[in-house]
N, C-alpha and C positions, 0 to 999 in steps of 0.2 A: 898095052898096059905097061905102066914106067916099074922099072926094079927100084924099092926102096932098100937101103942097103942098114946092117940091123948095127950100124956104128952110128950112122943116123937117125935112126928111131929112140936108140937108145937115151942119144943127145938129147933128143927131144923129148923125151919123157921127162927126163931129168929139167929139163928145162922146165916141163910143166910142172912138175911138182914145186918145184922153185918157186911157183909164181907168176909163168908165163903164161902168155894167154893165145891161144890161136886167133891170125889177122883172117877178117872176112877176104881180103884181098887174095889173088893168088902168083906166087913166084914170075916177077917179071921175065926170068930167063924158059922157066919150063912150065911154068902154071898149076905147078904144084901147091901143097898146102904148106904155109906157113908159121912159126910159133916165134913170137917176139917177148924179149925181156930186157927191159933197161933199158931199151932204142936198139936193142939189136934186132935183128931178124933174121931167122934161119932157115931156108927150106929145106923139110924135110925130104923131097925125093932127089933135086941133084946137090945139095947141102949147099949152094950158094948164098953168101949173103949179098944185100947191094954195096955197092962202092961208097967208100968214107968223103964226106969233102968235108971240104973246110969250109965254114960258112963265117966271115967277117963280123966278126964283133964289138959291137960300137961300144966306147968304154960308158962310164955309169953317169959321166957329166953329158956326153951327148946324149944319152937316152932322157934322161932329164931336162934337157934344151929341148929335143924336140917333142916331147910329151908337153912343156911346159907353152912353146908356140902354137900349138895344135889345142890347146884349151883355151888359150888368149884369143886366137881365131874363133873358135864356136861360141865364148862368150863376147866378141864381138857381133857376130850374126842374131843371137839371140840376145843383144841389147837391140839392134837395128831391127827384130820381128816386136818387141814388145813396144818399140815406140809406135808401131803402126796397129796393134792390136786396137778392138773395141769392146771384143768381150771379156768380161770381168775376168768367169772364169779360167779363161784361155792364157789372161795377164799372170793370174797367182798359179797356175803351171809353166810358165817361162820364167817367172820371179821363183820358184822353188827350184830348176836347173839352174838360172842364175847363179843362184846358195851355193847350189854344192859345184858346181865349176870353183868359186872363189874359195872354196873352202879347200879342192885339191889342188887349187896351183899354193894356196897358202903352206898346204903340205910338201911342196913339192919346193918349194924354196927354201924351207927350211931346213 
């Protein structure tokens, strides 16, 4: 049986009245229970959290570049599916994605 230690528990009370929620997951280090708030995570029996990284952040014009290639692409494929279509209404379901692809790269350039 793991010692939970009541500086710990304490935290985590606090934590849940806060707002936090316990993760189904359990403590990568001792597989204890968990309570997370705000992307933190804390285990409550050896009070670990996971390690921080840094994870690279594309500024807001490349996420917009490549959201905006990635829609040009599927409205590519899906002009190239409806020219080969024959039924009707298979047509005015690739003609209604059609729409709305053009309608968020419209949003997206602007």
């Amino acid at each position: 049986m793991k010692f939970v230690s009541e500086d710990l528990t304490k935290r985590a009370v606090e934590m849940l009245l806060q707002g936090a929620t316990l993760l189904g997951e359990p403590c990568p280090y001792c597989s204890g229970v968990r309570v997370m708030k705000e992307g933190q995570a804390l285990c409550v029996t050896c009070g670990r959290e996971p390690e921080k990284r840094n994870i690279p952040q594309q500024n807001n014009s490349e996420q917009k570049s490549s959201l905006l290639e990635t829609l040009e692409k599927k409205l590519e494929v899906l002009s190239k599916e409806l020219e080969h279509e024959s039924d009707h209404q298979k047509q005015q379901a690739i003609l209604k994605s059609i729409n709305s692809l053009i309608e968020a790269i419209d949003k997206i350039k602007k």
